[in-house]
C-alpha positions as CSV (number, residue, x, y, z in Angstrom):
1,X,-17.4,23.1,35.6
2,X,-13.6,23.8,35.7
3,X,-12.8,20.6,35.7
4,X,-15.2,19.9,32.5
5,X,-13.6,22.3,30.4
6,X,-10.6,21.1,31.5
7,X,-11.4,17.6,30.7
8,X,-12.7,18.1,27.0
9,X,-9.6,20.4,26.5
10,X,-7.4,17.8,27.3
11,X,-9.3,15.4,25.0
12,X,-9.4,17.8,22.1
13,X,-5.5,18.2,22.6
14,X,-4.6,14.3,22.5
15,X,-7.4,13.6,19.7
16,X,-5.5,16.5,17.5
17,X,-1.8,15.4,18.2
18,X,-2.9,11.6,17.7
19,X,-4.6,13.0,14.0
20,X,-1.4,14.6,13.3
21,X,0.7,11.5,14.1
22,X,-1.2,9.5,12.3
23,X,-1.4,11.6,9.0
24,X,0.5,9.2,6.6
25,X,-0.9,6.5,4.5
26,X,-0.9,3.4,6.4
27,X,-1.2,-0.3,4.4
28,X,-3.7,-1.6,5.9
29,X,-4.6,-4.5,2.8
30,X,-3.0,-6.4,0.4
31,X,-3.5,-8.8,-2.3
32,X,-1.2,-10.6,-2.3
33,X,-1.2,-10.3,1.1
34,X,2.5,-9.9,3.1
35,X,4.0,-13.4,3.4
36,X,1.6,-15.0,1.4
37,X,2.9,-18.5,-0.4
38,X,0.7,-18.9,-3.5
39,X,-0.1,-21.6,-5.8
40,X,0.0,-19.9,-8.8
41,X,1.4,-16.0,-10.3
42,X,-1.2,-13.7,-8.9
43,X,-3.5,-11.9,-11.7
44,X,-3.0,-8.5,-10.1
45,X,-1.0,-6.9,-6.9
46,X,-3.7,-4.6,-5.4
47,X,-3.0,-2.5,-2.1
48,X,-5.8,-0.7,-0.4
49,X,-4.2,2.5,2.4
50,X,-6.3,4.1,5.3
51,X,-6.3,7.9,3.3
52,X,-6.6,8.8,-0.1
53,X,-3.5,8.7,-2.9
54,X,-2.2,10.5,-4.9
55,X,-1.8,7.9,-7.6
56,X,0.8,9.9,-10.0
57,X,2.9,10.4,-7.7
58,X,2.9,6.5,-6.4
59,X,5.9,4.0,-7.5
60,X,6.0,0.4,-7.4
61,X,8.7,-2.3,-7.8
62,X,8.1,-5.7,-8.3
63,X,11.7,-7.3,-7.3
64,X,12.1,-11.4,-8.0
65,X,14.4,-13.5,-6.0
66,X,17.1,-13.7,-8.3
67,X,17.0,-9.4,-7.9
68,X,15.9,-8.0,-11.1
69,X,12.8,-5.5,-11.0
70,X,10.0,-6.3,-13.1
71,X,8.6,-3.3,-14.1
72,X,5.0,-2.4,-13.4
73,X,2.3,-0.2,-14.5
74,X,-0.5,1.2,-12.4
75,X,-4.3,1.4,-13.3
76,X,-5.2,4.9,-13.1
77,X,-8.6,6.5,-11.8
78,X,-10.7,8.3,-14.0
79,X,-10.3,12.3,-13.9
80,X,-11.2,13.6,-11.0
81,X,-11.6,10.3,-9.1
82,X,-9.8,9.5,-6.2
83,X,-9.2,5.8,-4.2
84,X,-6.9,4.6,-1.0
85,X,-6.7,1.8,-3.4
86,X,-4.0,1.3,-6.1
87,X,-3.9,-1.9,-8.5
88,X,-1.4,-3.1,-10.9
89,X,-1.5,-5.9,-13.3
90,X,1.3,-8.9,-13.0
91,X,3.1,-10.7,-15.8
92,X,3.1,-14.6,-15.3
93,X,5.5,-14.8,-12.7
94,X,7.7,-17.9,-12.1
95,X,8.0,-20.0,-8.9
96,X,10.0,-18.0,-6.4
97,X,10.4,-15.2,-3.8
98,X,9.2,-11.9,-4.6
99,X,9.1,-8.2,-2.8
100,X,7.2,-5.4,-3.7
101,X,8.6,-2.0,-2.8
102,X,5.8,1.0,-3.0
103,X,5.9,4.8,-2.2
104,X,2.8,6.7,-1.8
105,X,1.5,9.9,-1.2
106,X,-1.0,10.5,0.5
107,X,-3.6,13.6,-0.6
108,X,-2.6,14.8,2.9
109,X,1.2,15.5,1.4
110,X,2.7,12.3,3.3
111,X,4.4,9.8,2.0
112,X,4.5,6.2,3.1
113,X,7.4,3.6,1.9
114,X,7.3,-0.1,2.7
115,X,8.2,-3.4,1.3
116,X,5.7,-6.3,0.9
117,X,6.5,-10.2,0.4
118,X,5.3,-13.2,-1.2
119,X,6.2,-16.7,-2.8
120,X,5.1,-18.4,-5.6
121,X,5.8,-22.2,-4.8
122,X,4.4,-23.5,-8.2
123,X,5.4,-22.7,-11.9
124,X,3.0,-22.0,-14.4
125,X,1.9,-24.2,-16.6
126,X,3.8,-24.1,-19.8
């Protein structure tokens, strides 16, 4: 019996440190996704976390190859909703390299930074 409760106590400890480690938003989805070479400018960059975010508190960059940021502007959930998902619309971007550097917060109170890439290898049509 000793060695039962000792058992799940040991479980309960690693389950709750491995929670707290974990706590920050993770990317786990992207579109476009990281390293993807496209045929033509994406409509929208959508990125989709394991935890809910905060989204008023979340800043993206959209950064071309040639090093100027393109500003963006994020959709925004209703009042009251919340979503591990956060969208943006694009511009019609040019043939090229491009990074996308986001911050998050998580509802939790963590924040997450990270870089994402992708290429355009075609023009638009003018």
């Amino acid at each position: 019996m000793r060695l039962l409760l000792f058992s799940l106590a040991l479980f309960l400890l690693t389950v709750g440190m491995a929670s707290a480690a974990l706590g920050h938003a993770q990317l786990i989805e992207s579109t476009p996704s990281n390293g993807a070479v496209l045929d033509e400018s994406p409509p929208q960059l959508t990125l989709r976390f394991n935890s809910l975010i905060e989204t008023p508190l979340t800043r993206l960059v959209l950064i071309g190859g040639d090093g100027r940021e393109i500003p963006l502007t994020l959709d925004t959930p209703q009042a009251g909703e919340r979503s591990e998902m956060i969208t943006a619309p694009l511009p019609l971007l040019e043939a090229g390299r491009y990074r996308v550097r986001y911050r998050v917060m998580a509802t939790d109170g963590h924040a997450t930074s990270g870089v994402l890439r992708f290429t355009i290898s075609v023009s638009p049509a003018q």
